[in-house]
OpenMM code with the backbone's topology and positions (N, CA, C; nanometers):
from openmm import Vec3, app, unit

residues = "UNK UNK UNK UNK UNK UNK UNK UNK UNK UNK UNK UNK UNK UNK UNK UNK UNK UNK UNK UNK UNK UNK UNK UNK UNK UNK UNK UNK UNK UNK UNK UNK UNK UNK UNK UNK UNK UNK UNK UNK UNK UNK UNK UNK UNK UNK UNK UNK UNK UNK UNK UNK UNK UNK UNK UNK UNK UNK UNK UNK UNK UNK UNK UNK UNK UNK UNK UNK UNK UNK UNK UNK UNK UNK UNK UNK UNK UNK UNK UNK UNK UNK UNK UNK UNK UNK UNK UNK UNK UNK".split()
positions = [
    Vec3(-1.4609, 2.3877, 4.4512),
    Vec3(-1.5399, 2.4918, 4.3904),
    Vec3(-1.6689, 2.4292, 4.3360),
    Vec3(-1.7567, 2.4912, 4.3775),
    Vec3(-1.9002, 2.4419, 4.3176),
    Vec3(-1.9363, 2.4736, 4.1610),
    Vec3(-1.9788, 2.4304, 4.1092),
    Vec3(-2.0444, 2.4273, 3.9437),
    Vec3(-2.1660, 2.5504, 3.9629),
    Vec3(-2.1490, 2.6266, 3.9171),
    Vec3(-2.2620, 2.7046, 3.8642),
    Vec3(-2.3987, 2.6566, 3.8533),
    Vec3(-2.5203, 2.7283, 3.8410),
    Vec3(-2.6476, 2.6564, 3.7939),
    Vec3(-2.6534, 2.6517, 3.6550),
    Vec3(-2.5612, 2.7403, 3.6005),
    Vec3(-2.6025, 2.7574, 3.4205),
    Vec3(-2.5045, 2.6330, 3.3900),
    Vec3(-2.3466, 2.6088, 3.4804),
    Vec3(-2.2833, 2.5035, 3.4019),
    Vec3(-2.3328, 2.3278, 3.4523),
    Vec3(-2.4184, 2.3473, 3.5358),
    Vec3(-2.5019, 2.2637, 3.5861),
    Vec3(-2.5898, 2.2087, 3.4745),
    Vec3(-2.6574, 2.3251, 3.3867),
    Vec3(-2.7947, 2.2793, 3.3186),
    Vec3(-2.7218, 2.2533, 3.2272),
    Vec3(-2.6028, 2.2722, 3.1546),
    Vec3(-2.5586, 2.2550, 3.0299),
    Vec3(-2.5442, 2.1066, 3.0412),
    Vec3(-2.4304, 2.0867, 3.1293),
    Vec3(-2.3843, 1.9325, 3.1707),
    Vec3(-2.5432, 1.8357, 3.1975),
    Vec3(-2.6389, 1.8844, 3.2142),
    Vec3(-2.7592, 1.8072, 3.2092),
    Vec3(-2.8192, 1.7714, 3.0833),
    Vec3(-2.7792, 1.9132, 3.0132),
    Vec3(-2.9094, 1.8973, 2.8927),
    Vec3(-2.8241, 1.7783, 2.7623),
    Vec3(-2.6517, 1.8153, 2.8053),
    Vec3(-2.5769, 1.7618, 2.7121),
    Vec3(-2.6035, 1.5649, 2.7382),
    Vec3(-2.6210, 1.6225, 2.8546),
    Vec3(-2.6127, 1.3971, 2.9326),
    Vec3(-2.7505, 1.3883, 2.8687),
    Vec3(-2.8643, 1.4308, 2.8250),
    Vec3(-2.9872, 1.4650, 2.7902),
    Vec3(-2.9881, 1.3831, 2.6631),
    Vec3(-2.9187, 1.4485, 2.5806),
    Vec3(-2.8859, 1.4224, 2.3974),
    Vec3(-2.7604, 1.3282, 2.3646),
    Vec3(-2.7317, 1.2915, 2.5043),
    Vec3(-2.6268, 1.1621, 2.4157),
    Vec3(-2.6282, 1.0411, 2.5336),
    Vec3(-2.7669, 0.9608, 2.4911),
    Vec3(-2.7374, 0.8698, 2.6266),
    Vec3(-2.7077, 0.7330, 2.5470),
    Vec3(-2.7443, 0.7312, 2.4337),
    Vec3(-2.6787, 0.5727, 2.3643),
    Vec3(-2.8156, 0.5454, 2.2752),
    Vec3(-2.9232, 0.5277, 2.3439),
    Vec3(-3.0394, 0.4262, 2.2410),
    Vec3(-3.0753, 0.6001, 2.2196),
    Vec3(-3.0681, 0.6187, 2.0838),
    Vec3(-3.1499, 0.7307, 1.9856),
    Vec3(-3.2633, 0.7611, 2.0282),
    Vec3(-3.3954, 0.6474, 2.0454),
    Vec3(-3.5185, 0.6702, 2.0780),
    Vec3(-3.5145, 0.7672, 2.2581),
    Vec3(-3.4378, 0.7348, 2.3243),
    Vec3(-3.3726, 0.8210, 2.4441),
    Vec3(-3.3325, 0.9693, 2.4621),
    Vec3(-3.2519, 0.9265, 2.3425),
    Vec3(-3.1696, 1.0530, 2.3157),
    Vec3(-3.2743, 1.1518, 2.3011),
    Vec3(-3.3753, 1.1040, 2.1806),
    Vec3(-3.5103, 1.2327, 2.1594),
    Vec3(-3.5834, 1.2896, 2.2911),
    Vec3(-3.6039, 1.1755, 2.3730),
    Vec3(-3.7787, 1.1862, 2.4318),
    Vec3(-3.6280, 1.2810, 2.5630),
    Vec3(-3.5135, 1.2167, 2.6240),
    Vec3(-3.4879, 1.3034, 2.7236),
    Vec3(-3.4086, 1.4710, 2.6802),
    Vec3(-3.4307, 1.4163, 2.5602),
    Vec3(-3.3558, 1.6210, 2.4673),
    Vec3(-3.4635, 1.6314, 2.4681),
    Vec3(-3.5751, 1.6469, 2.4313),
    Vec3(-3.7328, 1.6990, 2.4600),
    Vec3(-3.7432, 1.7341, 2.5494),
    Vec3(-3.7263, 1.6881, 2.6990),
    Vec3(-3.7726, 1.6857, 2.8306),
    Vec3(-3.6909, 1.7878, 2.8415),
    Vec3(-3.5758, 1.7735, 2.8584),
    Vec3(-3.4424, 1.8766, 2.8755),
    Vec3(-3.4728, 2.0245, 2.8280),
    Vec3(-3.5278, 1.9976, 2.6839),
    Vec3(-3.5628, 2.1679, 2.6435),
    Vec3(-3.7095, 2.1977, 2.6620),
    Vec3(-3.7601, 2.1362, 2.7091),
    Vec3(-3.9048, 2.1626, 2.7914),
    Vec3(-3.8969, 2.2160, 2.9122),
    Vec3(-3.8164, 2.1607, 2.9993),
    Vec3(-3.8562, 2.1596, 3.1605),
    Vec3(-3.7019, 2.2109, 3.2623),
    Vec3(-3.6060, 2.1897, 3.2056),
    Vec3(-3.4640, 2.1420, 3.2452),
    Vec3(-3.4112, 2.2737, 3.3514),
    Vec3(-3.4583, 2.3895, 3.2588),
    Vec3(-3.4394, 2.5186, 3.3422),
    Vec3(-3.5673, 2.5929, 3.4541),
    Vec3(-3.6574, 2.4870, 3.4430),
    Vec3(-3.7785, 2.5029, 3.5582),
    Vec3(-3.7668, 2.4237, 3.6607),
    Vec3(-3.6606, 2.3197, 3.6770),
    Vec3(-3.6537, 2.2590, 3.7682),
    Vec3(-3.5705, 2.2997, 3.8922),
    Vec3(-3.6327, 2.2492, 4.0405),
    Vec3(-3.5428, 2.2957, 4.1533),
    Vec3(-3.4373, 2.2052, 4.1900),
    Vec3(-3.3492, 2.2713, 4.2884),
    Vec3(-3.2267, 2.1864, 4.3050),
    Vec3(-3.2899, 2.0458, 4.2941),
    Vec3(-3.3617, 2.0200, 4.3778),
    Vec3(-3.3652, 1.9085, 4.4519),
    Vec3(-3.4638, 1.8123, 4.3461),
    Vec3(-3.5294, 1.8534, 4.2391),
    Vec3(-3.5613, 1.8184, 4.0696),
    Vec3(-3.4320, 1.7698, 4.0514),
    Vec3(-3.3265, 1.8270, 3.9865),
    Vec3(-3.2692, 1.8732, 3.9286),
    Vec3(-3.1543, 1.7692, 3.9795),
    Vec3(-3.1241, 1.7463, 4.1239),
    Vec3(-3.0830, 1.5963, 4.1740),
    Vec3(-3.1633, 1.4954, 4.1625),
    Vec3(-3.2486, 1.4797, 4.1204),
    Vec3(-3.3638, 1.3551, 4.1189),
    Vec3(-3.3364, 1.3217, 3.9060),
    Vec3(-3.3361, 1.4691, 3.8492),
    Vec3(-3.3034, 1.4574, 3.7178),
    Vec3(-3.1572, 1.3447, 3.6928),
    Vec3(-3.0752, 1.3551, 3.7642),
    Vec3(-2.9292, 1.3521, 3.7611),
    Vec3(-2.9585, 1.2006, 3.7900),
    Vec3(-3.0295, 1.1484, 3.9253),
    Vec3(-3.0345, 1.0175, 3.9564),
    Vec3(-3.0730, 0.9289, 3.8137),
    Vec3(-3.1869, 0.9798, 3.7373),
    Vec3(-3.2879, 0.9405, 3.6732),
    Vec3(-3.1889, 0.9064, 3.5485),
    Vec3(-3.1164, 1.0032, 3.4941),
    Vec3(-2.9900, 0.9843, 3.3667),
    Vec3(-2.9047, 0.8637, 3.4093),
    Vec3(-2.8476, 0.8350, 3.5378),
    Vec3(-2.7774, 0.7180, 3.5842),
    Vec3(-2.8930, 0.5938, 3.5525),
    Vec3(-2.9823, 0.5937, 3.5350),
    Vec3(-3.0652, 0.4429, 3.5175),
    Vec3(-3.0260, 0.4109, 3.3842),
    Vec3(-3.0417, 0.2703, 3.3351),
    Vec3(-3.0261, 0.2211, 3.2397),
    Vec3(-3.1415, 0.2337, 3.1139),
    Vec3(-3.0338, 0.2631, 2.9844),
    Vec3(-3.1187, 0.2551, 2.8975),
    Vec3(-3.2623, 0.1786, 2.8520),
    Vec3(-3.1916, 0.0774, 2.8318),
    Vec3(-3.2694, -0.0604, 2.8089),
    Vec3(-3.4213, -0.0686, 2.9273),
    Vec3(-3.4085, -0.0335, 3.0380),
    Vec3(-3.5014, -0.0309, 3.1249),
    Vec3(-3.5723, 0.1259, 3.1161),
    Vec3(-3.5325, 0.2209, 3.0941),
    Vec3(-3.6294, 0.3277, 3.0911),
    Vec3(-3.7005, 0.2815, 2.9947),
    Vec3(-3.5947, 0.2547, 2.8961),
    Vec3(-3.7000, 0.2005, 2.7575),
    Vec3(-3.7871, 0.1064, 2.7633),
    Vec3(-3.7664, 0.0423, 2.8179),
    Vec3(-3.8960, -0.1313, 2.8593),
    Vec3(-4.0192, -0.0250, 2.9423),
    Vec3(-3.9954, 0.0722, 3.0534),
    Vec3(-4.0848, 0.1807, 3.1307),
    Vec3(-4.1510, 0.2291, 3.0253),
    Vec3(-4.0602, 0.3227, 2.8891),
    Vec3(-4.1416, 0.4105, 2.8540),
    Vec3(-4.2340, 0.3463, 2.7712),
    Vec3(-4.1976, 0.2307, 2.7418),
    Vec3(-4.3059, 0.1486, 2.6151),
    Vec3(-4.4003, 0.0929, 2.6516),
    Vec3(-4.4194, 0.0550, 2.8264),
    Vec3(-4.4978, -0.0018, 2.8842),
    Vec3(-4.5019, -0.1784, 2.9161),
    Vec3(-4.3245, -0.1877, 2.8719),
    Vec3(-4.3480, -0.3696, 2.8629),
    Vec3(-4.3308, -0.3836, 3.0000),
    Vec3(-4.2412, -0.3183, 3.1108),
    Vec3(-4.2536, -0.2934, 3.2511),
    Vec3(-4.3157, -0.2208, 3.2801),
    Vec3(-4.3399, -0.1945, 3.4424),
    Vec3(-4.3561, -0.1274, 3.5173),
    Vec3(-4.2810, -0.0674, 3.5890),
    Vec3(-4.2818, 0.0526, 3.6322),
    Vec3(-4.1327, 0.1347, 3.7128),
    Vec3(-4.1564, 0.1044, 3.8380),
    Vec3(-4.0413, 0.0474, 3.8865),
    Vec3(-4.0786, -0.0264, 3.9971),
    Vec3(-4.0850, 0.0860, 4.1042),
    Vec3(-4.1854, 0.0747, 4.2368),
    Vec3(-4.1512, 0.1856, 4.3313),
    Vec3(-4.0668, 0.2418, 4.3755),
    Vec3(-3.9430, 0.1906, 4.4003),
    Vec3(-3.8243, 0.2422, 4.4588),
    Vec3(-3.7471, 0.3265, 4.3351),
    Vec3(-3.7979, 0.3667, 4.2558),
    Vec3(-3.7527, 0.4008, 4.1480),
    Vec3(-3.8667, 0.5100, 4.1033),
    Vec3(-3.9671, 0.5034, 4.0748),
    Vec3(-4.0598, 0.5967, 4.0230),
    Vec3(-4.0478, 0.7225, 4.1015),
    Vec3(-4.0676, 0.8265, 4.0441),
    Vec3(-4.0898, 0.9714, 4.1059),
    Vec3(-4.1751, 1.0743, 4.0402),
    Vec3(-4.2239, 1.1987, 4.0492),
    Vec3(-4.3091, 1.2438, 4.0006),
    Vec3(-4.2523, 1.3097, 3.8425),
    Vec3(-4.0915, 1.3355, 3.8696),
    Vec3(-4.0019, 1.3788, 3.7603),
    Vec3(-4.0295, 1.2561, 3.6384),
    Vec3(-3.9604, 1.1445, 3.7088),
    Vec3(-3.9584, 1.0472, 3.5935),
    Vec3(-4.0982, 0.9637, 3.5141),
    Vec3(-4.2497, 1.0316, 3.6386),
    Vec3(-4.3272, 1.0110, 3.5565),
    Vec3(-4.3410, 1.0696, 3.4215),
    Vec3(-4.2981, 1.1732, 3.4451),
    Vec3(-4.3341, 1.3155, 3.3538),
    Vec3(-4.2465, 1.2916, 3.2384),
    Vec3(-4.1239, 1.2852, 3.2330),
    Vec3(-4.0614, 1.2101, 3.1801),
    Vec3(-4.1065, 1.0641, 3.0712),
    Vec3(-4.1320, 1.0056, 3.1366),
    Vec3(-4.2033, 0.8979, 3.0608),
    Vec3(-4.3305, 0.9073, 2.9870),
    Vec3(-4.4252, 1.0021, 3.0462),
    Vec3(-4.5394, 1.0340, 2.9701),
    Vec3(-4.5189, 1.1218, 2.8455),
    Vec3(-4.3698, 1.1979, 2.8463),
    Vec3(-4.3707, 1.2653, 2.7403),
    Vec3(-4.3108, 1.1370, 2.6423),
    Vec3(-4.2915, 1.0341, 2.7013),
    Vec3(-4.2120, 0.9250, 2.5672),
    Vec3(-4.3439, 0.8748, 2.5329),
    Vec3(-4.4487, 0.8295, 2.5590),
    Vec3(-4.5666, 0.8004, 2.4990),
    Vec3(-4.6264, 0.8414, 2.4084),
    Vec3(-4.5652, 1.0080, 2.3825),
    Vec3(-4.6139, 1.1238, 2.2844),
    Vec3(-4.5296, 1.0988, 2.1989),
    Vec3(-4.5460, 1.0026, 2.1293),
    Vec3(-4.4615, 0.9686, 1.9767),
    Vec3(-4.3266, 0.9865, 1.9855),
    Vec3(-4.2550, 0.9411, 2.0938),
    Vec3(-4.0722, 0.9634, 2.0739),
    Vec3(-3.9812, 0.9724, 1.9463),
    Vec3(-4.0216, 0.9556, 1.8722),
    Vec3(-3.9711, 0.9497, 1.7251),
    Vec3(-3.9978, 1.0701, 1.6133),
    Vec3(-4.0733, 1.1227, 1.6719),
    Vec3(-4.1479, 1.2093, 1.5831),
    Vec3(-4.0612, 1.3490, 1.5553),
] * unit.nanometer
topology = app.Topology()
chain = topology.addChain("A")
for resn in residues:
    res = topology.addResidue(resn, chain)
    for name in ("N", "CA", "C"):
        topology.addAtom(name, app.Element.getBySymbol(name[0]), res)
């Protein structure tokens, strides 16, 4: 049986607000209640990939001490990251 789209976005927004590093937790619960229900399937699988990456490394991305490497960057997880530049803490 397939998952719904509404029990789809829940199970997203919830992986959203509890990923481990706090500073995370904000900037992708931000993103989540910004964008989460505008996204298409195929977003929305790219969202899902993007939650499987590691903390510690989005975080080194969003602060700018890395770079997101190509095989990894997408237009989602830019967007994503530019909203962590906008004061994640705040």
């Amino acid at each position: 049986m397939s998952e719904t789209k509404q029990t789809r976005l829940r199970k997203l927004d919830y992986r959203s607000r509890h990923r481990g590093i706090r500073e995370m937790d904000i900037v992708f619960g931000r993103f989540a209640e910004q964008v989460l229900e505008t996204l298409t399937d195929a977003e929305l699988d790219d969202y899902e990939r993007i939650l499987e990456l590691p903390d510690d490394k989005l975080f080194s991305w969003a602060t700018g001490r890395e770079q997101v490497p190509d095989d990894v960057r997408s237009p989602l997880l830019d967007a994503l990251l530019s909203l962590a530049h906008m004061n994640p803490t705040d």
